[in-house]
C-alpha positions in Angstrom: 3.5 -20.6 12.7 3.2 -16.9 14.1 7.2 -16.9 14.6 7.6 -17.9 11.4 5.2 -15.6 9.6 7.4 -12.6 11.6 10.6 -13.5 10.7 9.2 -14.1 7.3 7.6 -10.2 7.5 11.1 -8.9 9.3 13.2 -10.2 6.2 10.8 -9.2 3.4 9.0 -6.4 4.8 10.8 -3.6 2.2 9.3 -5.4 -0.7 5.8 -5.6 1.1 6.0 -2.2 1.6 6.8 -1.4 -1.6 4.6 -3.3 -3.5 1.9 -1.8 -1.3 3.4 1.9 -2.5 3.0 0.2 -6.0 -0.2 -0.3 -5.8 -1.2 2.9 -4.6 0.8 4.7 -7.1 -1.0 2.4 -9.8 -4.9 3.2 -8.6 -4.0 6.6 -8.6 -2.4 6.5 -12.2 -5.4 4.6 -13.5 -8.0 7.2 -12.2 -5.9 9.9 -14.0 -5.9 7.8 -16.8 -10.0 7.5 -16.8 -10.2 10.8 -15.9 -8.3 12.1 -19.0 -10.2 9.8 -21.1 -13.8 10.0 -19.9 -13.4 13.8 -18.8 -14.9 13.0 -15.4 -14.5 10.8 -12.5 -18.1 9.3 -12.9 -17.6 5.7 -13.0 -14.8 4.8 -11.5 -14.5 3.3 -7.6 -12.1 4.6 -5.5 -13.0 2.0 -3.2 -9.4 0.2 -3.5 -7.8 3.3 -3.7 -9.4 3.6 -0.1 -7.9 0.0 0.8 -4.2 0.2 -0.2 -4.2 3.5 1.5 -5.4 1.7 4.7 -2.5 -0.8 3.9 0.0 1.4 3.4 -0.6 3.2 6.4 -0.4 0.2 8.6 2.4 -1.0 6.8 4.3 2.3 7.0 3.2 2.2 11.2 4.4 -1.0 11.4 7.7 -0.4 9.8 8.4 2.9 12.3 7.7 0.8 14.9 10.1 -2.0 14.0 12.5 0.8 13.6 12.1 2.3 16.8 12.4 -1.6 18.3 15.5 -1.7 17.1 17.4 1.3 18.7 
């Protein structure tokens, strides 16, 4: 099962990656959004901004060193 879940991440590990980026990209757009809207950041959690951070951190680390496997 472990083989196949890595050779399953190998081939798809762009899109991860990016949909990670994605997400990221969103969190931060929607705390602009409340920001602009409410006039402060009261009331909104950056708690996930926090976690897809932390995930695309490892995901970018991971992807360097898959790189650097490679050559």
């Amino acid at each position: 099962m472990g083989e196949q879940f890595a050779e399953w991440y190998k081939e798809q590990g762009e899109y991860i990656t990016g949909a990670i980026f994605a997400l990221i990209v969103l969190d931060i757009f929607m705390f602009l959004m409340h920001c602009i809207t409410e006039g402060t950041a009261d009331g909104y959690g950056l708690s996930t901004l926090l976690i897809t951070l932390c995930l695309g951190v490892v995901a970018g680390a991971e992807k360097l060193y898959a790189e650097q496997e490679q050559h």
